[in-house]
N, C-alpha and C positions, 0 to 999 in steps of 0.2 A: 326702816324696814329691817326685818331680818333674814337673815342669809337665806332664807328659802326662795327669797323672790329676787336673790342678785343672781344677774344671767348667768349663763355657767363660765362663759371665758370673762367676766367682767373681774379685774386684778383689785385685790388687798388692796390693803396702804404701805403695807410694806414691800409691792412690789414696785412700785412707781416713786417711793422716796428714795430709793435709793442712788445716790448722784446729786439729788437734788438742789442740793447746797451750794455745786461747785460756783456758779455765781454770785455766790451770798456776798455783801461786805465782810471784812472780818470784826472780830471781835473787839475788846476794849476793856484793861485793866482801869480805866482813868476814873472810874468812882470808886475805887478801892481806899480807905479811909474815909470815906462820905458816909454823913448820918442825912437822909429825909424823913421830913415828916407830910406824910401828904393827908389833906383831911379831903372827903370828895362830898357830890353835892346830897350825897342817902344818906349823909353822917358821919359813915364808914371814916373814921381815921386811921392810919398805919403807919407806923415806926419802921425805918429801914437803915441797917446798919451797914454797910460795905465792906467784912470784917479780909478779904481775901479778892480775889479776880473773880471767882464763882463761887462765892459763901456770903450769902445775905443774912443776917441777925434779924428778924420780925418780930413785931407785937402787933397784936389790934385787941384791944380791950382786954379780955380777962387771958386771949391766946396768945402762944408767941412759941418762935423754933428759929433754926439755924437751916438753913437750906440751900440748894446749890440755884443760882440764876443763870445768867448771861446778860453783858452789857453791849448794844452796836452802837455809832454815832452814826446817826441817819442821816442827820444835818448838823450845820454848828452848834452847837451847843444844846443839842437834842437829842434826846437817848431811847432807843428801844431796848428795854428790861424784859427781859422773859424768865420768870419764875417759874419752878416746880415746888410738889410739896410730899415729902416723905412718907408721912401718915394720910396724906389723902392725892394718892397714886391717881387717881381719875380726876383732878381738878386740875390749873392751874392759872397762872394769870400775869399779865403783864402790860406795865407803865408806860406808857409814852410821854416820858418828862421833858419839857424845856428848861433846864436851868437859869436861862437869861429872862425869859418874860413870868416862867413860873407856872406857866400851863402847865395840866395835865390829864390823860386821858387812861382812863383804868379798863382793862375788857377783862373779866373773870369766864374760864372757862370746865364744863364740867361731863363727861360723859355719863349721862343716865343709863340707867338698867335698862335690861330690854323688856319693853313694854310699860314703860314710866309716865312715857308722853305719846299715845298712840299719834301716827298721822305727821310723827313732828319726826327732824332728825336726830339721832342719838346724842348729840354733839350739842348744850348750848352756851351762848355765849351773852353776856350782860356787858353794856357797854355804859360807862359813867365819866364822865366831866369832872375834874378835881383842879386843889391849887396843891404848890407846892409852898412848906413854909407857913409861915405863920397869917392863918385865913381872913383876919383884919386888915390886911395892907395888900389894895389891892394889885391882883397881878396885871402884866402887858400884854398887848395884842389881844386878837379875839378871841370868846371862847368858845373850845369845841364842840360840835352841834353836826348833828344828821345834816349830808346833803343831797343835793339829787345833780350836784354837778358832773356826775360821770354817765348820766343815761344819755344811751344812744352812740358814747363811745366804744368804736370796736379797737383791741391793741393786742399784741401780743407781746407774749411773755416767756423769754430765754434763759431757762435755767442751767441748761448746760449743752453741750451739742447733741445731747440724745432727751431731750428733756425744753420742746415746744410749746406751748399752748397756744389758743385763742381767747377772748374773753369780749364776750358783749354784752355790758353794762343794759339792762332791759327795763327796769323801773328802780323805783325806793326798796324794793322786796327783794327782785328778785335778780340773777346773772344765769348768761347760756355761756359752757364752757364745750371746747374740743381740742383733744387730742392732735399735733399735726406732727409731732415728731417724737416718737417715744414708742416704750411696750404697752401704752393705753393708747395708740393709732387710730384712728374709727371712731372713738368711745367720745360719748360727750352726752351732757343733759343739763340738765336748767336748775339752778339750785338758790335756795336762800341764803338773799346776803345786806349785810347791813355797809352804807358808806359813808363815814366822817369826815369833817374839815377840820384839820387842826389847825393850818395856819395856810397862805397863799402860795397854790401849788404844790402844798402838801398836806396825804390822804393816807386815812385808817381804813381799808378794805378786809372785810371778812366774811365769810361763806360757812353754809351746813350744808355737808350732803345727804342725801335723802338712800342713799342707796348702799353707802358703806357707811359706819360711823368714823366721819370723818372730818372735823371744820379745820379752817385757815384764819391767817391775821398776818398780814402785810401792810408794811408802810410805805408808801407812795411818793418820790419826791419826785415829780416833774421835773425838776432843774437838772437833776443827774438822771433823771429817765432810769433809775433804779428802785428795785422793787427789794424789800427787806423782810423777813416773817419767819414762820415756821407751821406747821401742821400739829394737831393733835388728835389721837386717832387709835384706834383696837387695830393690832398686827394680824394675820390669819391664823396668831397661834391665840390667839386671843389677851395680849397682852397692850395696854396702856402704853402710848407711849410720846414721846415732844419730838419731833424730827422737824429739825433747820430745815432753811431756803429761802433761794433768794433770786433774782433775776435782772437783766436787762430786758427795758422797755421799749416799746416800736408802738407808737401810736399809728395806727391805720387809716380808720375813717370814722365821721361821725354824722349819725342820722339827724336830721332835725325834723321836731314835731310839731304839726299845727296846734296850735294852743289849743283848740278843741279836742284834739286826738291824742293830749300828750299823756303817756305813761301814769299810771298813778305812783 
């Protein structure tokens, strides 16, 4: 949509990122010296070079730059990479690598012009399956794949003490979100989202909204009931931009559907 039809008190992106973060894990120089090579399952191969804490070295085929990232350890020996990219300020995209079984999961993110993709939200995101390492020798555990394990789960989501949500998982498409403690209070609507399995009891959650251009990407680990990601999203000054976040998890309740009735 574009701003004509967001309500009049309905808030930016920038006003509600703001805080966001304070829950987040923190950060992680521990791939600093690291080369990956991830090849994923479109082709797409990528050379990653670890040259600093926040300076990645890239190539893919005939491209290649120097850019700032961020590394978290979401779980043992699993790492959430969030890239940006200099030269192309409305994209980005970020790895969810296992080092130990060699999974890997790519989501590339990019903000369309307005009026690119009528009907759709500004924000989209491509999610892809890769290995790490050398793509002959195969990698451990399973690999990651669409699921529909969260429908029907309601949970909330503690970003900081001014910074609540709700979240109820509705089908394979789609998620209803609201506001319960924050400057977005009231506000809530139902938006597209895509849910991965990477490994047992841990989950690639991400969302477009329809009303501001704005999607997310969080990682899910059940075990520590913490939520890891960040947002990307147009400011109200109309600026590009990646803003962190992170949360503790409260699973609530969860609906069960008669197999005739269940969700698509």
């Amino acid at each position: 949509m574009n701003d004509q039809n967001r309500p009049a008190d309905w808030k930016h992106f920038d006003d509600f990122a703001a805080g966001i973060a304070t829950n987040r894990l923190p950060t992680t120089d521990a791939l600093r010296g690291q080369t990956f090579k991830i090849t994923l399952k479109t082709g797409r191969i990528i050379d990653l070079a670890f040259t600093a804490a926040d300076t990645v070295a890239w190539s893919e085929g005939s491209e290649a730059g120097a850019d700032w990232y961020e590394a978290l350890e979401v779980a043992p020996k699993l790492f959430f990479i969030n890239m940006t990219f200099a030269a192309r300020p409305a994209e980005d995209e970020a790895f969810i690598v296992n080092t130990e079984t060699r999974r890997v999961l790519s989501v590339r993110e990019r903000v369309r012009e307005p009026g690119e993709a009528p009907g759709e939200p500004r924000v989209a995101q491509v999610y892809t399956a890769g290995v790490l390492g050398d793509p002959a020798v195969p990698p451990g555990g399973p690999e990651p794949a669409p699921t529909r394990d969260l429908i029907g789960l309601t949970a909330h989501y503690t970003y900081s003490p001014n910074h609540v949500y709700e979240h109820i998982y509705l089908s394979a498409e789609r998620y209803a979100w609201q506001n319960l403690v924050g400057v977005q209070r009231g506000h809530g609507d139902v938006d597209l989202a895509t849910t991965w399995k990477f490994a047992e009891n841990l989950y690639v959650f991400g969302f477009r909204e329809f009303i501001i251009p704005v999607a997310s990407l969080f990682f899910y680990n059940w075990d520590t009931m913490r939520s890891t990601g960040k947002f990307l999203g147009v400011t109200s000054q109309g600026k590009v931009e990646n803003k962190p976040a992170g949360a503790f998890i409260e699973k609530k309740s969860r609906t069960v559907y008669d197999a005739d009735r269940a969700p698509v």
